[in-house]
MMTF fields as JSON, N, C-alpha, C and O atoms, coordinates in Angstrom:
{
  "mmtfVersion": "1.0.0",
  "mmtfProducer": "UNKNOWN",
  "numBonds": 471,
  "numAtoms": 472,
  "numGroups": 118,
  "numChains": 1,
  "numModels": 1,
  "chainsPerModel": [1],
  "groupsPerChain": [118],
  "chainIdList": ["A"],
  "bondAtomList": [4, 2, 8, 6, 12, 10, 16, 14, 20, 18, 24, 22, 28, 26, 32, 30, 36, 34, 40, 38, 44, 42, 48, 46, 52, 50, 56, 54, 60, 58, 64, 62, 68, 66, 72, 70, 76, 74, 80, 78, 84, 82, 88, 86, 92, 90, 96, 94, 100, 98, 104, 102, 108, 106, 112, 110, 116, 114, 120, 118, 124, 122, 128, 126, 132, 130, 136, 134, 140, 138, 144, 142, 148, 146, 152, 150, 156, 154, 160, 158, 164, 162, 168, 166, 172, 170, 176, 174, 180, 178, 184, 182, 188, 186, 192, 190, 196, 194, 200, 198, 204, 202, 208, 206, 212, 210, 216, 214, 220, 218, 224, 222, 228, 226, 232, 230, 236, 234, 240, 238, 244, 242, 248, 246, 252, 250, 256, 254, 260, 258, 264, 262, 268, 266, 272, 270, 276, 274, 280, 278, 284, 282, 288, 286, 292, 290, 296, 294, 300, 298, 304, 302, 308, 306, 312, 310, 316, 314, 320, 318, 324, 322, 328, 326, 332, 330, 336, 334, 340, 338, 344, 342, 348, 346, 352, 350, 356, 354, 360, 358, 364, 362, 368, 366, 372, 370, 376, 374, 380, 378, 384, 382, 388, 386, 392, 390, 396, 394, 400, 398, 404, 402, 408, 406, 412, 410, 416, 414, 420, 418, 424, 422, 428, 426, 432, 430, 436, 434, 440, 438, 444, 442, 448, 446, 452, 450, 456, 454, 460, 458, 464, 462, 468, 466],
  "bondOrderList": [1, 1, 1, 1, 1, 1, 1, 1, 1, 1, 1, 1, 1, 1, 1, 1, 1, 1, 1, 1, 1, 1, 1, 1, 1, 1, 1, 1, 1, 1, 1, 1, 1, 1, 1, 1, 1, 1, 1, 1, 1, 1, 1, 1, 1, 1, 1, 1, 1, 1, 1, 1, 1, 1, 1, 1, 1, 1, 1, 1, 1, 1, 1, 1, 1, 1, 1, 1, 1, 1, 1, 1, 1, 1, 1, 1, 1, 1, 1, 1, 1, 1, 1, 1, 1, 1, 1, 1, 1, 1, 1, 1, 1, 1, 1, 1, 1, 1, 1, 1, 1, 1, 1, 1, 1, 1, 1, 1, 1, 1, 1, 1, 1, 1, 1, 1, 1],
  "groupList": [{"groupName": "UNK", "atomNameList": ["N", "CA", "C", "O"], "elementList": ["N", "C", "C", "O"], "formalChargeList": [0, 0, 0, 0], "bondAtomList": [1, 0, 2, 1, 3, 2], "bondOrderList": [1, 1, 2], "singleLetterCode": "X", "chemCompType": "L-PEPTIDE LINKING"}],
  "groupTypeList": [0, 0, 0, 0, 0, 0, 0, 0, 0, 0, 0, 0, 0, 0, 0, 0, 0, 0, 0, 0, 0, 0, 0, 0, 0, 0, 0, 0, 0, 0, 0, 0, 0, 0, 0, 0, 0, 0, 0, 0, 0, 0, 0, 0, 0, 0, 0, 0, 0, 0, 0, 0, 0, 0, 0, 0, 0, 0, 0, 0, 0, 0, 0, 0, 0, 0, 0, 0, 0, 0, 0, 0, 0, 0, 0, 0, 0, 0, 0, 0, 0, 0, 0, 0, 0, 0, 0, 0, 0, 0, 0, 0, 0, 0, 0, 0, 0, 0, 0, 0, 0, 0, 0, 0, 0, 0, 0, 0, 0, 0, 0, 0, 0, 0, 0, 0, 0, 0],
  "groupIdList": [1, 2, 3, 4, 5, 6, 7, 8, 9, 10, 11, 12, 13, 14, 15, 16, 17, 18, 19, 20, 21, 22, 23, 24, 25, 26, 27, 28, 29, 30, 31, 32, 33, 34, 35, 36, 37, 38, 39, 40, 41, 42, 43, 44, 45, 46, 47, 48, 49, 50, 51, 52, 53, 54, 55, 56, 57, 58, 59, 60, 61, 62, 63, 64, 65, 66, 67, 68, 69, 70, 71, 72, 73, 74, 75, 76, 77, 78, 79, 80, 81, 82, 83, 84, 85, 86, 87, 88, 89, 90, 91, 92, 93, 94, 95, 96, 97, 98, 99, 100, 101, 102, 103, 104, 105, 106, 107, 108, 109, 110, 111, 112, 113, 114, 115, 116, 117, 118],
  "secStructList": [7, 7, 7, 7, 7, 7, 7, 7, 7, 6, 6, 6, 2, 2, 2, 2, 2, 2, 2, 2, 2, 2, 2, 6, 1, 7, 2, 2, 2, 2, 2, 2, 2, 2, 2, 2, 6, 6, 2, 2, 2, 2, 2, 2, 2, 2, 2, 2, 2, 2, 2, 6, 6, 6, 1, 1, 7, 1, 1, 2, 2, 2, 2, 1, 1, 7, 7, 7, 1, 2, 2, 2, 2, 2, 2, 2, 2, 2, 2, 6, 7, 7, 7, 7, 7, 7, 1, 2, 2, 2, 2, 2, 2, 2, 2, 2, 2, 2, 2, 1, 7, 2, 2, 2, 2, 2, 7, 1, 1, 1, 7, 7, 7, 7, 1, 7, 7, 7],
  "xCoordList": [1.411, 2.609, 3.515, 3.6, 4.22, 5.23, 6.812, 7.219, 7.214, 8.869, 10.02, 10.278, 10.49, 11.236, 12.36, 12.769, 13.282, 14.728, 15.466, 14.58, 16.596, 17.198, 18.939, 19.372, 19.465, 21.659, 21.809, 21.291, 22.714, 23.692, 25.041, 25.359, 25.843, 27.128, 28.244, 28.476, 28.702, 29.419, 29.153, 28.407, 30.239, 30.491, 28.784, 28.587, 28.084, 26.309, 26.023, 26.018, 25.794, 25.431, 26.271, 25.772, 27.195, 28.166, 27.77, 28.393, 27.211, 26.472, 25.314, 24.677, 25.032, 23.804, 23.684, 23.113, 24.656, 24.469, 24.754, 24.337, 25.637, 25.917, 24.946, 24.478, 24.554, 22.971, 22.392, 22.025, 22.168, 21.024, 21.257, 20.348, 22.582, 23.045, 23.003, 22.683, 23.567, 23.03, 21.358, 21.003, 20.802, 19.463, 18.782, 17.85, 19.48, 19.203, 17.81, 17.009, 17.798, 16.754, 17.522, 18.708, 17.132, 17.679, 18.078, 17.13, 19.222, 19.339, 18.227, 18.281, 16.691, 15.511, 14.807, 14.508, 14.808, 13.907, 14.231, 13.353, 15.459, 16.381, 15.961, 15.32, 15.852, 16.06, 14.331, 14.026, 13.371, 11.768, 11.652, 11.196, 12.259, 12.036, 12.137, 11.256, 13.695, 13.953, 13.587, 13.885, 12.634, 12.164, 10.621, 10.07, 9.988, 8.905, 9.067, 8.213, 9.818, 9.95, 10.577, 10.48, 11.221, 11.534, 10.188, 9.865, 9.377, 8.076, 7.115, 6.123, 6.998, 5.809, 6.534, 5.841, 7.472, 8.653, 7.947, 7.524, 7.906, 8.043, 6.546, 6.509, 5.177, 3.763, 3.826, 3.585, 4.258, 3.522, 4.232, 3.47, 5.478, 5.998, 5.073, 4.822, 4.583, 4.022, 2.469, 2.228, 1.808, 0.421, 0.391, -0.635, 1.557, 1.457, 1.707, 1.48, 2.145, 2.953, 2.083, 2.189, 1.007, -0.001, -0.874, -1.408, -1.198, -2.246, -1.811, -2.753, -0.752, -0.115, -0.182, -0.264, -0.137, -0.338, -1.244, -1.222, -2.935, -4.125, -4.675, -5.798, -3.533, -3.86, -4.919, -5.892, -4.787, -5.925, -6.336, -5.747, -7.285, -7.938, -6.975, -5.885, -8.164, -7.434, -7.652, -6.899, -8.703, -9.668, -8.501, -7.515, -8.345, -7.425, -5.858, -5.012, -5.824, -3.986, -4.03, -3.05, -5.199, -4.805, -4.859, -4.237, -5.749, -5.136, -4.213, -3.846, -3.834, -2.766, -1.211, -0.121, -1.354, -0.365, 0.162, 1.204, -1.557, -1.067, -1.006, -1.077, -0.928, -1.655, -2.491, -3.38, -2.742, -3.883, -4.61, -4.019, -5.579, -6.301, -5.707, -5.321, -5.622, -4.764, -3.271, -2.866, -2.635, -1.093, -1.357, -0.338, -2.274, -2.609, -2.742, -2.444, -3.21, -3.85, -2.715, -2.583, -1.817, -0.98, 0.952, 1.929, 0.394, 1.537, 1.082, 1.974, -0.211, -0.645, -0.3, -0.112, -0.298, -0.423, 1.166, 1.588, 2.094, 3.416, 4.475, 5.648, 3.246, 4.287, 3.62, 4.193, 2.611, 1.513, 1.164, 1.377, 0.393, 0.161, -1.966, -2.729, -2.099, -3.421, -3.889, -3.208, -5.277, -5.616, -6.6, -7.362, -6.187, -6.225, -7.361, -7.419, -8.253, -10.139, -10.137, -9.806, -10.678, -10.657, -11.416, -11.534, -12.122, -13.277, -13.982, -15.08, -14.12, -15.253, -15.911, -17.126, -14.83, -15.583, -16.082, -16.963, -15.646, -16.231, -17.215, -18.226, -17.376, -18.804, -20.08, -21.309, -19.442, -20.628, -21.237, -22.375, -19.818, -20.413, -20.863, -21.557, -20.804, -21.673, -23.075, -23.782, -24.073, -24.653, -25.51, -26.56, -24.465, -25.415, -25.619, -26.518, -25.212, -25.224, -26.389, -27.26, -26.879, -27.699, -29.37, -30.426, -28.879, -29.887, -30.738, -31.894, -29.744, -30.188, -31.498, -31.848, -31.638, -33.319, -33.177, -33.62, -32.531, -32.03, -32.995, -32.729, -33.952, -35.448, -35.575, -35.947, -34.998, -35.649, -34.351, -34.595, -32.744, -31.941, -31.995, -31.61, -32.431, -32.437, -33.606, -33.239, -34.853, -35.768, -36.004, -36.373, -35.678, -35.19, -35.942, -37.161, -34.999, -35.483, -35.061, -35.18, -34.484, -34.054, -34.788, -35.891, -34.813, -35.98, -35.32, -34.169, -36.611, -36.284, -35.859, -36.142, -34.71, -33.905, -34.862, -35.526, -34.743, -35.648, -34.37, -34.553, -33.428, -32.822, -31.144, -30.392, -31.112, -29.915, -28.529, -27.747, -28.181, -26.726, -25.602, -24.607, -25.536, -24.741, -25.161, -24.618],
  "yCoordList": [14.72, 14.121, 15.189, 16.308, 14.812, 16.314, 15.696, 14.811, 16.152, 15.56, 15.982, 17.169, 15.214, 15.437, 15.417, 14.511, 16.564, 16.541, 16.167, 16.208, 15.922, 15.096, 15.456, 15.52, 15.594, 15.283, 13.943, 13.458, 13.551, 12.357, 12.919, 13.757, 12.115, 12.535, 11.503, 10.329, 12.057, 11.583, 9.909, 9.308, 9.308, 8.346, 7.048, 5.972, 7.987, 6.919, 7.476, 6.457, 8.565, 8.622, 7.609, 7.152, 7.181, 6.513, 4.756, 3.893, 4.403, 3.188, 3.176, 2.227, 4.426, 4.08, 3.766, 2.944, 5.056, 4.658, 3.19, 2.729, 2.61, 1.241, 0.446, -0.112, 0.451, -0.132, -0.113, -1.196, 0.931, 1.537, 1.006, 0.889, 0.744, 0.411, -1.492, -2.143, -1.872, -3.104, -3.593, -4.517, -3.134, -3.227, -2.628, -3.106, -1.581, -1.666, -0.153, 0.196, 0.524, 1.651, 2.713, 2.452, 3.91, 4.911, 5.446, 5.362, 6.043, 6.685, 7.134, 6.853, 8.061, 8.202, 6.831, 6.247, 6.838, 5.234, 4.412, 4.186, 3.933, 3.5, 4.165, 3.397, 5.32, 5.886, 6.371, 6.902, 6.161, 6.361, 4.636, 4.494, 3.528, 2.405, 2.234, 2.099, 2.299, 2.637, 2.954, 2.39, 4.402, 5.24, 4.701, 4.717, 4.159, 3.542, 1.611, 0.864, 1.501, 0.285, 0.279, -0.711, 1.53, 2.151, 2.457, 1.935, 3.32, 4.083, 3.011, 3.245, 1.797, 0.466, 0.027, -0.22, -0.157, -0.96, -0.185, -0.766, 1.006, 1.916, 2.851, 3.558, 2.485, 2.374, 1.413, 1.573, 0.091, -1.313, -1.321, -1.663, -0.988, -0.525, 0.337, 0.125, 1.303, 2.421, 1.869, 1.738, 1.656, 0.908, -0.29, -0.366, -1.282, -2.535, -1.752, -2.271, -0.594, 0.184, 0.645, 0.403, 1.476, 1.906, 1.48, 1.977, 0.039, -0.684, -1.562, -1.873, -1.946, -2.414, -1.843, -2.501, 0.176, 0.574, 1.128, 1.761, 0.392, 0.943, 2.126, 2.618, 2.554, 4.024, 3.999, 4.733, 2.799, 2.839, 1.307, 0.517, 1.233, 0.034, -0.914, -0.779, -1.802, -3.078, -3.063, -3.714, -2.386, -1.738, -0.518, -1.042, 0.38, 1.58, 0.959, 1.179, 0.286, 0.185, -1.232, -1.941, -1.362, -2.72, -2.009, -2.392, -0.704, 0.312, 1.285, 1.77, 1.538, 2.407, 1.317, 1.792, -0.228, -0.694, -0.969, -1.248, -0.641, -0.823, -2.799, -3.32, -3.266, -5.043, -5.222, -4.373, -6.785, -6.82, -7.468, -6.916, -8.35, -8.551, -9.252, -8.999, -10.85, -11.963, -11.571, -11.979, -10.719, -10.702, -9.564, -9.508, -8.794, -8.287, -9.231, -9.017, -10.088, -11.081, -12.118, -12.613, -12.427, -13.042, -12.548, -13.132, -11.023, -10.326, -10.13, -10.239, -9.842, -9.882, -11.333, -11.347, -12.34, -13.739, -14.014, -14.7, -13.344, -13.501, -12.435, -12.411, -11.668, -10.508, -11.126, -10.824, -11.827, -11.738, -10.602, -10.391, -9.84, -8.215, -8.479, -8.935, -7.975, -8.358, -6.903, -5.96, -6.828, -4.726, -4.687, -5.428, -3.597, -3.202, -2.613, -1.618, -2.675, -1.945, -1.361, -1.733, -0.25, 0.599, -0.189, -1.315, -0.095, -0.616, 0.362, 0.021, 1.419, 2.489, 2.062, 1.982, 1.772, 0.729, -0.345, -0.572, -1.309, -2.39, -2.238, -2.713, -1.514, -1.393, -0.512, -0.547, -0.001, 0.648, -0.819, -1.276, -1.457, -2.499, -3.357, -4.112, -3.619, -4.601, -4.019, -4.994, -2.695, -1.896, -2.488, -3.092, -1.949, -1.882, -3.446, -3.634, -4.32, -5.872, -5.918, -6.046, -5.846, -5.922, -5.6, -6.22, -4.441, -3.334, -4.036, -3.751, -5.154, -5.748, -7.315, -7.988, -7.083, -8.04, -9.391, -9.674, -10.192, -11.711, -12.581, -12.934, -12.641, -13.106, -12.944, -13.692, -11.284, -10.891, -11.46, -11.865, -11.45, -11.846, -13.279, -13.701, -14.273, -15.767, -15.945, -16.783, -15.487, -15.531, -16.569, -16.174, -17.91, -18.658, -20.265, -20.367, -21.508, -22.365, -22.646, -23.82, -21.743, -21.751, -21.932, -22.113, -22.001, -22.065, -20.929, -20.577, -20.168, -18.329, -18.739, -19.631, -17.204, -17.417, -16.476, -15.478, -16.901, -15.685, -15.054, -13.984, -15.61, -15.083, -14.549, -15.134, -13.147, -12.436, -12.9, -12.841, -13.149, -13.414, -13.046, -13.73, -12.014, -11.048, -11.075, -10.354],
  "zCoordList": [-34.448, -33.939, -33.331, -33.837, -32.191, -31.926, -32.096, -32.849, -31.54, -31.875, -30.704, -30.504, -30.173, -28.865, -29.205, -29.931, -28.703, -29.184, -27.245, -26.39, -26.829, -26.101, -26.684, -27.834, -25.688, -26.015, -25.267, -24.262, -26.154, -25.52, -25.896, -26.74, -24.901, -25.358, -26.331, -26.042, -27.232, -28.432, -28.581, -29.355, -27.33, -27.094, -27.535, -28.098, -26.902, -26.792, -28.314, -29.004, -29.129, -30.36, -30.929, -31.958, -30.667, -31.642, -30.924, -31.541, -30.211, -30.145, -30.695, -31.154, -30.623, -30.899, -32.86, -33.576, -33.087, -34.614, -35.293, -36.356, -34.267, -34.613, -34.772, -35.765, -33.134, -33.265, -34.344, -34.799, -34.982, -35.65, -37.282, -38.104, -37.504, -38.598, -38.992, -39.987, -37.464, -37.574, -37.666, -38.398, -37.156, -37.311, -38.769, -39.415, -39.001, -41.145, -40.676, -41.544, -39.224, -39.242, -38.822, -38.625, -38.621, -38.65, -37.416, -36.635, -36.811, -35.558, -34.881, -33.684, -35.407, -34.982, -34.264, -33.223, -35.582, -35.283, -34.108, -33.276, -33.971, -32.857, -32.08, -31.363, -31.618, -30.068, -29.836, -28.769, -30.809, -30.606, -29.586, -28.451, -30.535, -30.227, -28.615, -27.765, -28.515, -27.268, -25.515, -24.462, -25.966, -25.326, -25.027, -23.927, -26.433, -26.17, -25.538, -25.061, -25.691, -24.872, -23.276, -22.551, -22.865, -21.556, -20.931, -19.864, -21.602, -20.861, -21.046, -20.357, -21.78, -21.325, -20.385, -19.398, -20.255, -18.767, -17.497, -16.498, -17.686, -17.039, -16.397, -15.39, -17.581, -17.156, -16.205, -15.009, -16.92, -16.189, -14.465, -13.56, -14.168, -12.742, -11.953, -10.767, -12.643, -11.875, -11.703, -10.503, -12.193, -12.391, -11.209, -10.533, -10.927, -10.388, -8.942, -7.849, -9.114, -7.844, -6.868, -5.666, -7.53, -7.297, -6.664, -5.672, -7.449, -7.274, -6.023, -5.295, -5.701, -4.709, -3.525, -2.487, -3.591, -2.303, -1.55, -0.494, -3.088, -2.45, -3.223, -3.112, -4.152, -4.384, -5.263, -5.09, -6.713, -7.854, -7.375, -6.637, -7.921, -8.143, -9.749, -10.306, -9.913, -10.626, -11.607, -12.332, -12.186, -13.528, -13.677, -14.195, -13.511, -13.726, -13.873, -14.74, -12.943, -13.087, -14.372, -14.601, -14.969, -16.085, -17.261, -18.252, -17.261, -18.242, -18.503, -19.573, -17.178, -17.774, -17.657, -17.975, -17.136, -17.802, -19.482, -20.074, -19.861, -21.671, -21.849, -22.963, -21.122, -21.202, -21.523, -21.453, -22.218, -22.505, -20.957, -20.029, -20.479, -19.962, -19.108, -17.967, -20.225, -19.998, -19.272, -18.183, -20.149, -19.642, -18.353, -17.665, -17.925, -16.708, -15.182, -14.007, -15.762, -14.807, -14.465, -13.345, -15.674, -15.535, -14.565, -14.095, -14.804, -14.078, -12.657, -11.815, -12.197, -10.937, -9.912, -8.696, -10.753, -9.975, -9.779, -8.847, -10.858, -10.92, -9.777, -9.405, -9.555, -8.982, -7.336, -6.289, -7.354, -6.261, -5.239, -4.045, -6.49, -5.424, -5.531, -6.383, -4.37, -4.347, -4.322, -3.919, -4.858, -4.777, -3.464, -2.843, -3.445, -1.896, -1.603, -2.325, -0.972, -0.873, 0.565, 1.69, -0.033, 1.452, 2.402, 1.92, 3.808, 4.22, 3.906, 4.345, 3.414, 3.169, 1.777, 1.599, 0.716, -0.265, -0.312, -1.141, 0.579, 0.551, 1.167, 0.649, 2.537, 2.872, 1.712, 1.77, 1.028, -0.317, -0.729, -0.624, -1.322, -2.299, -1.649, -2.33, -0.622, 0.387, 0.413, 0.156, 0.625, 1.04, -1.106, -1.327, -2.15, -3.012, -3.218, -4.037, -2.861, -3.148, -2.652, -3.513, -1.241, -0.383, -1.35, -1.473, -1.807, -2.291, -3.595, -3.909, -4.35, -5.468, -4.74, -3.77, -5.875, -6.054, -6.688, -7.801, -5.902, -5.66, -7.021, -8.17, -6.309, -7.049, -8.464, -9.368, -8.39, -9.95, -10.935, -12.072, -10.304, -11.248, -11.363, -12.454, -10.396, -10.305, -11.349, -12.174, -11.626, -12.072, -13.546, -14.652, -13.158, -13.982, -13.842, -13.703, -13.904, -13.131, -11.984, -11.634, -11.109, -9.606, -8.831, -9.348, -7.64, -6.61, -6.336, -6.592, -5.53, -5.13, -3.678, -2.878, -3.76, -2.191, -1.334, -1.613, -0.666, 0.598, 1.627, 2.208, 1.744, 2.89, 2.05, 1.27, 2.714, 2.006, 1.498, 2.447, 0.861, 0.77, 1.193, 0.95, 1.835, 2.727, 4.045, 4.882]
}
């Protein structure tokens, strides 16, 4: 564990101890709480930010928002940011789509496709 020291001035220690007293935890405790509920505010901005301008993908920015899956999916449709694909990637994943063996994954009671899907 490490331990971060920080000044405020008089006036904010003295809310804060209030705070801290009404709530029945300790001036620490109070301002860990705080800080960790600022910096999840403050992942999930930068992650949606990112992912918004192309920079990460949708897999990366759903982890470093610290969400779970559901509430990922549910902030994407709310914010309506769509992730952004280079054409240099999409042409890969077009290229390895191509590359896969139709037949062998249908290989079931399907009738076999003969002609590409792409």
């Amino acid at each position: 564990m490490y331990q971060i020291n920080f000044r405020v001035k008089e006036e904010e220690k003295a809310i804060l101890e209030k705070i801290a007293k009404i709530e029945k935890i300790s001036l620490a405790e109070l301002s860990k709480r705080l800080i960790l509920k600022e910096l999840n505010e403050l992942r999930i901005k930068i992650a949606f930010d990112l992912m918004g301008k192309g920079k990460i993908g949708k897999k990366i920015a759903w982890k470093m928002s610290g969400l779970s899956y559901y509430e990922f999916l549910k902030k994407i449709n709310d914010l309506k940011i769509t992730e952004k694909v280079s054409e240099e990637v999409m042409e890969k994943e077009i290229a390895a789509m191509n590359q896969l063996d139709y037949k062998e994954l249908l290989k079931s009671s399907f009738e076999e496709i003969d002609i590409p899907l792409l």
